[in-house]
mmCIF entry with sequence, helices, sheets and N, C-alpha, C, O atoms, coordinates in Angstrom:
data_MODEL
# 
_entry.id   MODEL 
# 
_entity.id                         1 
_entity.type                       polymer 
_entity.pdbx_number_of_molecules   1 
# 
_entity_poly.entity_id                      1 
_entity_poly.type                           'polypeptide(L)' 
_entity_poly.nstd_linkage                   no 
_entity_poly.nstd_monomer                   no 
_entity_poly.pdbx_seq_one_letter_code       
;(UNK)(UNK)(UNK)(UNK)(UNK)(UNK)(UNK)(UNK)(UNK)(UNK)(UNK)(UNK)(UNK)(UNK)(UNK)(UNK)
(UNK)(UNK)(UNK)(UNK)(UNK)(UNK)(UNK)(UNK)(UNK)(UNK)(UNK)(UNK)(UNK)(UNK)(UNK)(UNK)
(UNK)(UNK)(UNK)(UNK)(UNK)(UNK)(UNK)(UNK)(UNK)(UNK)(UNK)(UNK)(UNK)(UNK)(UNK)(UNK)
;
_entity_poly.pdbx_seq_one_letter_code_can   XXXXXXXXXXXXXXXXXXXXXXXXXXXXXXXXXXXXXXXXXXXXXXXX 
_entity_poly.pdbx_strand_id                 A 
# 
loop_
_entity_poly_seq.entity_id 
_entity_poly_seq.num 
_entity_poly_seq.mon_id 
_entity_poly_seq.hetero 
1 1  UNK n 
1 2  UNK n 
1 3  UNK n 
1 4  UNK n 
1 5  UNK n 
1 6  UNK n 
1 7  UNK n 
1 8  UNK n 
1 9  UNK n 
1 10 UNK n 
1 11 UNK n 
1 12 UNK n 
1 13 UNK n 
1 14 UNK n 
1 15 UNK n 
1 16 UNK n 
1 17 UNK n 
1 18 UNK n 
1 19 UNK n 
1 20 UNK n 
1 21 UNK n 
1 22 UNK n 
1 23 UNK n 
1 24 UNK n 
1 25 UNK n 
1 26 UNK n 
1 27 UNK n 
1 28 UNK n 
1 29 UNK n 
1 30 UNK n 
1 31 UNK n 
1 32 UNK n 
1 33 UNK n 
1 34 UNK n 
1 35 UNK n 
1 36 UNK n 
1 37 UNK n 
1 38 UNK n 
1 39 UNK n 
1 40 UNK n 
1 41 UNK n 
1 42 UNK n 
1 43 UNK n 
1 44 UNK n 
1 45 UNK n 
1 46 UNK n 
1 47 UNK n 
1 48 UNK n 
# 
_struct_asym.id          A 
_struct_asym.entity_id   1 
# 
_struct_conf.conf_type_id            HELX_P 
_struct_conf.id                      HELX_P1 
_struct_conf.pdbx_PDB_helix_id       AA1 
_struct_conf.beg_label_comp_id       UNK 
_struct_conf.beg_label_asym_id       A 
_struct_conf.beg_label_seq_id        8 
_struct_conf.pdbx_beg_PDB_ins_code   ? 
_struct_conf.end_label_comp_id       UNK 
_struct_conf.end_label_asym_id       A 
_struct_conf.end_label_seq_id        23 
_struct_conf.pdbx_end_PDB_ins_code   ? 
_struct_conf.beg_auth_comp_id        UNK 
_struct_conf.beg_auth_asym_id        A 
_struct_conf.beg_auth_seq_id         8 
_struct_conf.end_auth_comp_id        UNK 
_struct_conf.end_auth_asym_id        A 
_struct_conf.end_auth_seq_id         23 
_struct_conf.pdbx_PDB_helix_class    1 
_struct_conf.details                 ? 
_struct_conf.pdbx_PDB_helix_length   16 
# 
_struct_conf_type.id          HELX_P 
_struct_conf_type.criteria    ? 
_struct_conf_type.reference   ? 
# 
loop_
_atom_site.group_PDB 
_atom_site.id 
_atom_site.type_symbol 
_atom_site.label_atom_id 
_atom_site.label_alt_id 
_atom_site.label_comp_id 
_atom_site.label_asym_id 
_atom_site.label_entity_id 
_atom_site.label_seq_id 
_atom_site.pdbx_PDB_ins_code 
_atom_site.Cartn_x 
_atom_site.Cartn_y 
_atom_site.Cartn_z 
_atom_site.occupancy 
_atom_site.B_iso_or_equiv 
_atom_site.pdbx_formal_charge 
_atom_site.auth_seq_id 
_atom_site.auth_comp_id 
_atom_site.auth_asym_id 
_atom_site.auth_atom_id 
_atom_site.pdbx_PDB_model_num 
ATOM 1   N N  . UNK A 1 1  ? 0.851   -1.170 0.000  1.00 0.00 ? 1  UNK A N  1 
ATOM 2   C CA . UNK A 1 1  ? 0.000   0.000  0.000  1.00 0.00 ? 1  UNK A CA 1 
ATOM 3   C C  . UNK A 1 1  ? 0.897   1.233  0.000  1.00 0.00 ? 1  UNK A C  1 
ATOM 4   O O  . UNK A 1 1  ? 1.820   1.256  0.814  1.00 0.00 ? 1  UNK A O  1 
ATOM 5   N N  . UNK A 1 2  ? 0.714   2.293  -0.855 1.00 0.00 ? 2  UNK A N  1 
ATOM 6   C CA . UNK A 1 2  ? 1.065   3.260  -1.355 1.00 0.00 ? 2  UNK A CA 1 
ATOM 7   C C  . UNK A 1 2  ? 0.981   4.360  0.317  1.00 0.00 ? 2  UNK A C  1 
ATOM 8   O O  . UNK A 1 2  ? -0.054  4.122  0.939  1.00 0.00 ? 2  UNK A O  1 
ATOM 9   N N  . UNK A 1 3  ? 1.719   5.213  0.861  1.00 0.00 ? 3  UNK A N  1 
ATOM 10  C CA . UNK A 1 3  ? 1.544   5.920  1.981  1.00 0.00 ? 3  UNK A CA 1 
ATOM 11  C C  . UNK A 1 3  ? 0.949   7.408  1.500  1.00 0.00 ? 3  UNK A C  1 
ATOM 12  O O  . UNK A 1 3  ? 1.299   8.107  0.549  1.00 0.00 ? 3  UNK A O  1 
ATOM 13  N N  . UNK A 1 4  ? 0.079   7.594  2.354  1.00 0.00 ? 4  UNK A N  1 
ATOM 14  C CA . UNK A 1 4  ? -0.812  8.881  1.840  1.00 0.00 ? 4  UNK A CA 1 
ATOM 15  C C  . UNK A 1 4  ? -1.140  9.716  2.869  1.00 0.00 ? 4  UNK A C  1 
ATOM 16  O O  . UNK A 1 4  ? -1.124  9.396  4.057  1.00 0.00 ? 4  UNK A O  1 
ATOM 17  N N  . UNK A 1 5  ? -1.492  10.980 2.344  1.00 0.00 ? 5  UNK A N  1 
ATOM 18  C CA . UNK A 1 5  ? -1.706  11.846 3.916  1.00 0.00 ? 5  UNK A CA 1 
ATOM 19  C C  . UNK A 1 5  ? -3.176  11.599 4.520  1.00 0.00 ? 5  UNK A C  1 
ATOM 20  O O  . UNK A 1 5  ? -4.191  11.263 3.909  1.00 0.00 ? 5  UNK A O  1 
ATOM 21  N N  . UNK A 1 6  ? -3.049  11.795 5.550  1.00 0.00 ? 6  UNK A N  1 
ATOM 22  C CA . UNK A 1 6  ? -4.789  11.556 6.028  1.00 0.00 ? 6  UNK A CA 1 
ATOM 23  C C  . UNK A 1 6  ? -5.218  12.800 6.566  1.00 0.00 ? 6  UNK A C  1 
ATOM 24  O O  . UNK A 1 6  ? -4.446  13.331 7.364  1.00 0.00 ? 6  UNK A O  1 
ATOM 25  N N  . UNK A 1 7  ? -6.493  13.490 6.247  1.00 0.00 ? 7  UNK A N  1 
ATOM 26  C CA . UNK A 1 7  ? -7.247  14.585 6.730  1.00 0.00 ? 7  UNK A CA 1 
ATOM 27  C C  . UNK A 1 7  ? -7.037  14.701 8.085  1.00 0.00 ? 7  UNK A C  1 
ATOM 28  O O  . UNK A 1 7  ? -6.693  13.793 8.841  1.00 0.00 ? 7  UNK A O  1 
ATOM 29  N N  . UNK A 1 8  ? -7.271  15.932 8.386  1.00 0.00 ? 8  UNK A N  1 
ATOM 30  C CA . UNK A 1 8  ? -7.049  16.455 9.852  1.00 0.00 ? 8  UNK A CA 1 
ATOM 31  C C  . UNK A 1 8  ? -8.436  15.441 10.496 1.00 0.00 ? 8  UNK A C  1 
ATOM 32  O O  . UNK A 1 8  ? -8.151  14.758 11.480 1.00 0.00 ? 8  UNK A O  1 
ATOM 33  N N  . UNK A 1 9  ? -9.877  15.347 9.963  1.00 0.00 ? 9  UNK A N  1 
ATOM 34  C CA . UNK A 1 9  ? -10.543 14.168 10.660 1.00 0.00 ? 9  UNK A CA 1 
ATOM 35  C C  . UNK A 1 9  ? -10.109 13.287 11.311 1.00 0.00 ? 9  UNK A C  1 
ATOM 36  O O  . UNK A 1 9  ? -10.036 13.103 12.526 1.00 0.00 ? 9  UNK A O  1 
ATOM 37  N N  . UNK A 1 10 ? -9.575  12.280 9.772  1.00 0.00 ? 10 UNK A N  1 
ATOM 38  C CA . UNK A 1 10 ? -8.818  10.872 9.898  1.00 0.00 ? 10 UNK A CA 1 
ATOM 39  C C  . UNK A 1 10 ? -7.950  11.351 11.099 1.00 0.00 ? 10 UNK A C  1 
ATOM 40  O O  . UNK A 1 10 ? -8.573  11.146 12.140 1.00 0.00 ? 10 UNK A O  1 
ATOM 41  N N  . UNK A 1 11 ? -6.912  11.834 11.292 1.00 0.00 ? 11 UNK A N  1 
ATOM 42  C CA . UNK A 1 11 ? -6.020  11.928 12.045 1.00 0.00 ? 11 UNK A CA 1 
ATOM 43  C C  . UNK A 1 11 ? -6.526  12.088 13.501 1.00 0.00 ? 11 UNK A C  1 
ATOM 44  O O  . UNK A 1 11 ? -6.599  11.179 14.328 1.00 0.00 ? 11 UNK A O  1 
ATOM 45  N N  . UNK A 1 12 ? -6.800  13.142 13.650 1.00 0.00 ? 12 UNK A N  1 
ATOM 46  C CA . UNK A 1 12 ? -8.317  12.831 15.476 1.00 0.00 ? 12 UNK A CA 1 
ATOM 47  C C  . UNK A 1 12 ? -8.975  12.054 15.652 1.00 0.00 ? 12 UNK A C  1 
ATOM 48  O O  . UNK A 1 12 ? -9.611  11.852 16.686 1.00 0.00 ? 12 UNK A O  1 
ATOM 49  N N  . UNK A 1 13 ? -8.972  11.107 14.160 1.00 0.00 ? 13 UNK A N  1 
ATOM 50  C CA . UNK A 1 13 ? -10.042 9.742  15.101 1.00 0.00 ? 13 UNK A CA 1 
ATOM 51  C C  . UNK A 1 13 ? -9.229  8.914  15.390 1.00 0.00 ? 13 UNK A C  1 
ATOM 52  O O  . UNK A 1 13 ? -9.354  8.330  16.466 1.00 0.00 ? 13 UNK A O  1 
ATOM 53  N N  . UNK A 1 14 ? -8.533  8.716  14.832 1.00 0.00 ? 14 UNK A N  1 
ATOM 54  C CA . UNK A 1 14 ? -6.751  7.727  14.582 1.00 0.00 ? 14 UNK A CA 1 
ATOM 55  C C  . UNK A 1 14 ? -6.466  8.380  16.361 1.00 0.00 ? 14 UNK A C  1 
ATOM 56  O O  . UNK A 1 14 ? -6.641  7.770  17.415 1.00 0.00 ? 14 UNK A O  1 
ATOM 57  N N  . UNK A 1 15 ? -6.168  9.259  16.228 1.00 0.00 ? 15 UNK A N  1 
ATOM 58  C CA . UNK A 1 15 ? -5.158  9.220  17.591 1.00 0.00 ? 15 UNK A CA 1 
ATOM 59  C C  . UNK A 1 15 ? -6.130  9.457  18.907 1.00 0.00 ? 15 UNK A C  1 
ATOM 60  O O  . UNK A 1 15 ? -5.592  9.151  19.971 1.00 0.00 ? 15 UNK A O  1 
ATOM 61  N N  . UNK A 1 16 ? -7.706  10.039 19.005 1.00 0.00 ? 16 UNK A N  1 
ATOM 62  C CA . UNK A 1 16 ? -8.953  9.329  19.400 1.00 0.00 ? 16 UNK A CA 1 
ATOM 63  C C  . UNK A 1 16 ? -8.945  7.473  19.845 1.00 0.00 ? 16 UNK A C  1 
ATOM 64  O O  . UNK A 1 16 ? -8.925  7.216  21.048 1.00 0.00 ? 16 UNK A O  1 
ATOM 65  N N  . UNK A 1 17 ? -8.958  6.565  19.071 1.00 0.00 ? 17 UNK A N  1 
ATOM 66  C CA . UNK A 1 17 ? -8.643  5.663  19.423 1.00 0.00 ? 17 UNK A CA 1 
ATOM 67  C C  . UNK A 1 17 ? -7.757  4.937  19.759 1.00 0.00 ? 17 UNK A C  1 
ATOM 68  O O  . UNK A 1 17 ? -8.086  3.870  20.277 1.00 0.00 ? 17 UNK A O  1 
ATOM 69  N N  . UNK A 1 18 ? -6.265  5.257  19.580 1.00 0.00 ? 18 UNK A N  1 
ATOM 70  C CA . UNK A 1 18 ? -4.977  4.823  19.977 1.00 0.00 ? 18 UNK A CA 1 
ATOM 71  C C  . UNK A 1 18 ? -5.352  5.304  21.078 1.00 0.00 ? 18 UNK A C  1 
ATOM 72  O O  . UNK A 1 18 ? -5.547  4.253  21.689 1.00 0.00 ? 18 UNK A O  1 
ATOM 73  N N  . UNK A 1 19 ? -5.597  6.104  21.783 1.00 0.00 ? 19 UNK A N  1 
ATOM 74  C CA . UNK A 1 19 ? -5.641  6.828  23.120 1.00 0.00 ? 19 UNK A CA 1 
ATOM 75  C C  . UNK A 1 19 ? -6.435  5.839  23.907 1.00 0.00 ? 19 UNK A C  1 
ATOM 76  O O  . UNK A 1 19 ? -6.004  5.476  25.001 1.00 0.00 ? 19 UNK A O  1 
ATOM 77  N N  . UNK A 1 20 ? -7.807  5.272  23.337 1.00 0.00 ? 20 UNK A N  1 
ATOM 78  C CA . UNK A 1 20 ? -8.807  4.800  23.663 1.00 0.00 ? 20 UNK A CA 1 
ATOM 79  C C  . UNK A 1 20 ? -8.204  3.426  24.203 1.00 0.00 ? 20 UNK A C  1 
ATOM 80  O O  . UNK A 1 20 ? -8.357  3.056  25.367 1.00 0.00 ? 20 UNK A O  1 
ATOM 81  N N  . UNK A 1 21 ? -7.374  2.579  23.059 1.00 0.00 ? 21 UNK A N  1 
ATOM 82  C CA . UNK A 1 21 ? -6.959  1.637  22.839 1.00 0.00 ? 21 UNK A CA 1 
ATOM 83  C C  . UNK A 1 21 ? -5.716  1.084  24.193 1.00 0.00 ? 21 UNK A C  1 
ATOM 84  O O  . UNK A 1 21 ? -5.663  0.025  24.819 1.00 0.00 ? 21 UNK A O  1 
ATOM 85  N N  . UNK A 1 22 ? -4.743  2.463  24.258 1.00 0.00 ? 22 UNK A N  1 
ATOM 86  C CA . UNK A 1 22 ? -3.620  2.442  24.703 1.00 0.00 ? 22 UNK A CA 1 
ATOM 87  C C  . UNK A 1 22 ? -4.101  2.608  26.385 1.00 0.00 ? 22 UNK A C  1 
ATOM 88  O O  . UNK A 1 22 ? -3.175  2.324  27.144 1.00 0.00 ? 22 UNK A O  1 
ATOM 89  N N  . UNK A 1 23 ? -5.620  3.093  27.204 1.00 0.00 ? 23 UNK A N  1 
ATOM 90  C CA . UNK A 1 23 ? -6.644  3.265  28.237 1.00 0.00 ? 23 UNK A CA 1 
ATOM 91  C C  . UNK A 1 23 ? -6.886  2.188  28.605 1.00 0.00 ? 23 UNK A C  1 
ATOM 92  O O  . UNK A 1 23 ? -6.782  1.963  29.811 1.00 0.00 ? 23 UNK A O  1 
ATOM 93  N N  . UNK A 1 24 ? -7.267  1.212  27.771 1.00 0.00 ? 24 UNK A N  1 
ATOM 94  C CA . UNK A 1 24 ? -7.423  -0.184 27.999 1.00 0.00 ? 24 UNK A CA 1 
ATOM 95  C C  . UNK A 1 24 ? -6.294  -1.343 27.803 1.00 0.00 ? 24 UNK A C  1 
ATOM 96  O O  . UNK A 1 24 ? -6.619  -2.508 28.034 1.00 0.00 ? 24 UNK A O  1 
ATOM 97  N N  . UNK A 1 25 ? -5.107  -1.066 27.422 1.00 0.00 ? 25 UNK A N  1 
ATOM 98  C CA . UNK A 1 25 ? -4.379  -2.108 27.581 1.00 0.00 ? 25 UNK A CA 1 
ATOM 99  C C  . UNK A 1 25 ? -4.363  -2.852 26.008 1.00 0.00 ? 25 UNK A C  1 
ATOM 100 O O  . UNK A 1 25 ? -3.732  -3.893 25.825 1.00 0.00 ? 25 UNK A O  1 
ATOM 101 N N  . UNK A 1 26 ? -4.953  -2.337 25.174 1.00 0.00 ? 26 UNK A N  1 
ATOM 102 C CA . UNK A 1 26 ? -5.018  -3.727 24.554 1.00 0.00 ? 26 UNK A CA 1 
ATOM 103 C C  . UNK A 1 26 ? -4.209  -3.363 23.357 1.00 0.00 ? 26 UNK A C  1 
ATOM 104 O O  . UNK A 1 26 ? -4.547  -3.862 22.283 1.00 0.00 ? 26 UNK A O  1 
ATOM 105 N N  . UNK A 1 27 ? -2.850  -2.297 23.415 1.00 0.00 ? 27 UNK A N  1 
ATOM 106 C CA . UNK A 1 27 ? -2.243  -2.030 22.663 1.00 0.00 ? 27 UNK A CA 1 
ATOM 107 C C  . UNK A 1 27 ? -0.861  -1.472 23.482 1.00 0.00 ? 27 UNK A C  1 
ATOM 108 O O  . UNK A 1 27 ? -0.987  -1.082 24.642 1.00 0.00 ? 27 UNK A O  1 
ATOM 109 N N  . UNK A 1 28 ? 0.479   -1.456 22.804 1.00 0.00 ? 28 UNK A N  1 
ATOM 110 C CA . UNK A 1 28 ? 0.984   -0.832 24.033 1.00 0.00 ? 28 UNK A CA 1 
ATOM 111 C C  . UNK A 1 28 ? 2.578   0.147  23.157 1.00 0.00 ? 28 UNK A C  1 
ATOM 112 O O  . UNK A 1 28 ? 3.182   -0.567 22.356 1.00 0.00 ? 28 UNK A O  1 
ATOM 113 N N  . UNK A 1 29 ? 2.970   1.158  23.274 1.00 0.00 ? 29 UNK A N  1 
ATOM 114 C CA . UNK A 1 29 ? 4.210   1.753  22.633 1.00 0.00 ? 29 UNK A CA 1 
ATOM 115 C C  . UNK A 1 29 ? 5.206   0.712  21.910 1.00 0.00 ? 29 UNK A C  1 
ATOM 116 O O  . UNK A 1 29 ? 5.280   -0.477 22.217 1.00 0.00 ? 29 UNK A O  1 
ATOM 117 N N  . UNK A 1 30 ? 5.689   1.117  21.265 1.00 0.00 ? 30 UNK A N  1 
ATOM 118 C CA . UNK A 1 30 ? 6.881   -0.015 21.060 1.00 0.00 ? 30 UNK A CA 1 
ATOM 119 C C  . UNK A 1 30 ? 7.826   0.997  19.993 1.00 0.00 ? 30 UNK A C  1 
ATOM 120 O O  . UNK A 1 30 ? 7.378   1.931  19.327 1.00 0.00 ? 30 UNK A O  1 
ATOM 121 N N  . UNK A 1 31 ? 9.550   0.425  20.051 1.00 0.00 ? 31 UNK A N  1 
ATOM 122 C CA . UNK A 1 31 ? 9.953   0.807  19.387 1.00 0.00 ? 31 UNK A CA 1 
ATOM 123 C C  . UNK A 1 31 ? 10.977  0.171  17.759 1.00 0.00 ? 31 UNK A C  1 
ATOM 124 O O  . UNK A 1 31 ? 12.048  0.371  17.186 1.00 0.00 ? 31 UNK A O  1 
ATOM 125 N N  . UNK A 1 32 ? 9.666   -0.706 17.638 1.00 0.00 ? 32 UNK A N  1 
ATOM 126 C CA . UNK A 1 32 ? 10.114  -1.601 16.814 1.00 0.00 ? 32 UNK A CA 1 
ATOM 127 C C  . UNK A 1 32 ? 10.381  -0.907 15.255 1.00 0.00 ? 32 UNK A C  1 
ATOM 128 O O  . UNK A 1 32 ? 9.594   -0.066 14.820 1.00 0.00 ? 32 UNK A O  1 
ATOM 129 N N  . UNK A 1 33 ? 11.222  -1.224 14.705 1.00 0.00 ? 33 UNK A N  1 
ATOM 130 C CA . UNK A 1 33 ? 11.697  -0.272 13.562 1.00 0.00 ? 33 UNK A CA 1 
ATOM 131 C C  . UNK A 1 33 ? 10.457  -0.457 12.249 1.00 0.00 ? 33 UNK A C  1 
ATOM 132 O O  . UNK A 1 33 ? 10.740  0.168  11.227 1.00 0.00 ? 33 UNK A O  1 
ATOM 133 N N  . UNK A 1 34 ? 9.239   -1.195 12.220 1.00 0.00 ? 34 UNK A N  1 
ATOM 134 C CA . UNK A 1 34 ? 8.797   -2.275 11.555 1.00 0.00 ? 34 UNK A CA 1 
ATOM 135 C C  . UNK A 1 34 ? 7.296   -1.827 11.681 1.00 0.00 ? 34 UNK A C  1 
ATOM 136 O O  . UNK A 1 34 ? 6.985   -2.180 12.819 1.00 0.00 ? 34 UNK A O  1 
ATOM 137 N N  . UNK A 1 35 ? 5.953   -1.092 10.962 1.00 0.00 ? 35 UNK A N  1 
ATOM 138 C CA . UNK A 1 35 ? 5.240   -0.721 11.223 1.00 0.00 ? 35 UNK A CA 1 
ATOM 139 C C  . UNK A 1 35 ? 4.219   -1.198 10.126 1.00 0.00 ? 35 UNK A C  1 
ATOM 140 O O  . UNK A 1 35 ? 4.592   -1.884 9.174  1.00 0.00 ? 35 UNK A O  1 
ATOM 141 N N  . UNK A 1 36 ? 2.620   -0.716 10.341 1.00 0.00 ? 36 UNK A N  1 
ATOM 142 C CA . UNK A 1 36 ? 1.462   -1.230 9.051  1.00 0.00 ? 36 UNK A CA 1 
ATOM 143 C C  . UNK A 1 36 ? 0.877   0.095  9.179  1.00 0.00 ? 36 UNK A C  1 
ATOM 144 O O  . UNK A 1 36 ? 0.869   0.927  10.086 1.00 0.00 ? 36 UNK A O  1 
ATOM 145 N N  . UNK A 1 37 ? 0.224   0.031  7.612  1.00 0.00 ? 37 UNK A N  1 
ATOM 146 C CA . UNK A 1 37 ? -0.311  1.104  7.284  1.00 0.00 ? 37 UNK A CA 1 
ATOM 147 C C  . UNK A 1 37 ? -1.982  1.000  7.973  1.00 0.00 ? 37 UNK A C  1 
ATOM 148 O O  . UNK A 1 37 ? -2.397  -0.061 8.439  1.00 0.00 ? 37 UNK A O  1 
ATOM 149 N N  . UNK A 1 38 ? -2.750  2.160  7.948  1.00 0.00 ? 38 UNK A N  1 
ATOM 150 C CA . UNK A 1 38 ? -3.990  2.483  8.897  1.00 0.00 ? 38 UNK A CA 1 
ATOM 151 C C  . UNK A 1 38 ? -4.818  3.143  7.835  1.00 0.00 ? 38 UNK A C  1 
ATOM 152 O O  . UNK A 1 38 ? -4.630  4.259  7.350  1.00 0.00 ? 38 UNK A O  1 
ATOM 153 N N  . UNK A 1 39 ? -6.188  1.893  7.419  1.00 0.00 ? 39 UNK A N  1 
ATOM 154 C CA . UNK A 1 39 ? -7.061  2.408  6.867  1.00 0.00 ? 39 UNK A CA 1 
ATOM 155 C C  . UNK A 1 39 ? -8.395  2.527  7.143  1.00 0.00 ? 39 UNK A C  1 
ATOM 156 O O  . UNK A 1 39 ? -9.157  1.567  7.027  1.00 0.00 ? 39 UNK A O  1 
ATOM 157 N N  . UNK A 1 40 ? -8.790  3.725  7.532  1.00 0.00 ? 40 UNK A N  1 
ATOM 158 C CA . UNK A 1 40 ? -10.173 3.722  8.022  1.00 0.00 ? 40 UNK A CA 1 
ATOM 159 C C  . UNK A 1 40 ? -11.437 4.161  7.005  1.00 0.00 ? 40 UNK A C  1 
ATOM 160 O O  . UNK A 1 40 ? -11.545 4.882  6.013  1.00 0.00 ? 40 UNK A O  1 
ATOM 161 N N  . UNK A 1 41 ? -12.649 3.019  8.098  1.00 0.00 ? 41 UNK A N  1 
ATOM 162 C CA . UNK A 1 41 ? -13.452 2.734  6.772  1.00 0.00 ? 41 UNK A CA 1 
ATOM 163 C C  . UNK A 1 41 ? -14.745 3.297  7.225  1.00 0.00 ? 41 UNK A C  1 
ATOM 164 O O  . UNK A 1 41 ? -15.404 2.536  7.933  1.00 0.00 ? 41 UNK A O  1 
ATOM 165 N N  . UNK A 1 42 ? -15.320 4.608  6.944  1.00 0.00 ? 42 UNK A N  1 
ATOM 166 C CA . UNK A 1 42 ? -16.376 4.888  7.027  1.00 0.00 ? 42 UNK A CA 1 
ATOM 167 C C  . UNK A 1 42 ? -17.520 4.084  7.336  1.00 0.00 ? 42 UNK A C  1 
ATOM 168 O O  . UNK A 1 42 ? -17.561 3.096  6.602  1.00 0.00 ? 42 UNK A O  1 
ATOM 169 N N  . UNK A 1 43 ? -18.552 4.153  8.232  1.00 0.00 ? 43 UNK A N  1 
ATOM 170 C CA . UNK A 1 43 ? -19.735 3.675  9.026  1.00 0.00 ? 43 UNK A CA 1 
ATOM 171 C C  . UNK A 1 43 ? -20.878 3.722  8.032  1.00 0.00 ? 43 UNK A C  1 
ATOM 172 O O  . UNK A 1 43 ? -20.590 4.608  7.228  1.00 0.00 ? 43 UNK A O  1 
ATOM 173 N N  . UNK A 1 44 ? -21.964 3.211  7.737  1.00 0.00 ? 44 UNK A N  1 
ATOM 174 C CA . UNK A 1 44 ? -22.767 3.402  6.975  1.00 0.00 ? 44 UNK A CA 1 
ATOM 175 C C  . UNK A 1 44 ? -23.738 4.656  7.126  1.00 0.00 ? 44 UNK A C  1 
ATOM 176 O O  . UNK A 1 44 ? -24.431 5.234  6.288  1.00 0.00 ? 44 UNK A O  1 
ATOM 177 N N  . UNK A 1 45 ? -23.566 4.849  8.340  1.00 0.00 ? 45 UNK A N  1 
ATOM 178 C CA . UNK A 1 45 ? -23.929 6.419  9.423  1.00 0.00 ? 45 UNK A CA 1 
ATOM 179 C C  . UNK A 1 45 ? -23.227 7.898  9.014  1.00 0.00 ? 45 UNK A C  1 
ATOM 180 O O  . UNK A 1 45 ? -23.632 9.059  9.086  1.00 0.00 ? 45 UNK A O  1 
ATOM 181 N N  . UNK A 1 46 ? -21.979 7.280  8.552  1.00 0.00 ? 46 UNK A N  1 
ATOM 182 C CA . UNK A 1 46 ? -20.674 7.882  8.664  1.00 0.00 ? 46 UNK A CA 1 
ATOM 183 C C  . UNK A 1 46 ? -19.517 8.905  9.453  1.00 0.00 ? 46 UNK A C  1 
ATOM 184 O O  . UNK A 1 46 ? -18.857 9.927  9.263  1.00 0.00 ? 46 UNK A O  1 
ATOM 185 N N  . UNK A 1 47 ? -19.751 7.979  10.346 1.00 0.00 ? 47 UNK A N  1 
ATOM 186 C CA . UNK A 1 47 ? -18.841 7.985  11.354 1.00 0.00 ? 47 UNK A CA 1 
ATOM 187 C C  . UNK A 1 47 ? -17.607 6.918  11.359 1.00 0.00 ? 47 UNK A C  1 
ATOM 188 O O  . UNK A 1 47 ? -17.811 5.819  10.844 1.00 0.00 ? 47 UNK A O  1 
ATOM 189 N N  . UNK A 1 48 ? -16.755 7.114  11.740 1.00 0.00 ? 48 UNK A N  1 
ATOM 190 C CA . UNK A 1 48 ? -14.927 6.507  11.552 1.00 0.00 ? 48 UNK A CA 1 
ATOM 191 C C  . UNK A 1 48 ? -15.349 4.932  12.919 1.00 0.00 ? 48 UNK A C  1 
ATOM 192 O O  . UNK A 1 48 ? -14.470 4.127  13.224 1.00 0.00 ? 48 UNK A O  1 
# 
């Protein structure tokens, strides 16, 4: 996958849920040199 910029949205919901994510444990920092790309997929509502 090609790397692309993401809207100021995308980006507050992105770091919105890392926050969310990183609250509960079920994700955690790392400094592994080695990363995946983040694609978010609109709600049928449309909400992230």
């Amino acid at each position: 996958m090609a790397p692309y910029r993401m809207s100021a949205s995308e980006l507050n919901e992105l770091k919105k849920q890392l926050e969310e994510l990183l609250d509960k444990k079920f994700i955690r920092p790392s400094v592994s040199p080695w990363g995946a790309p983040v694609l978010l997929v609109k709600k049928k509502e449309g909400s992230m």
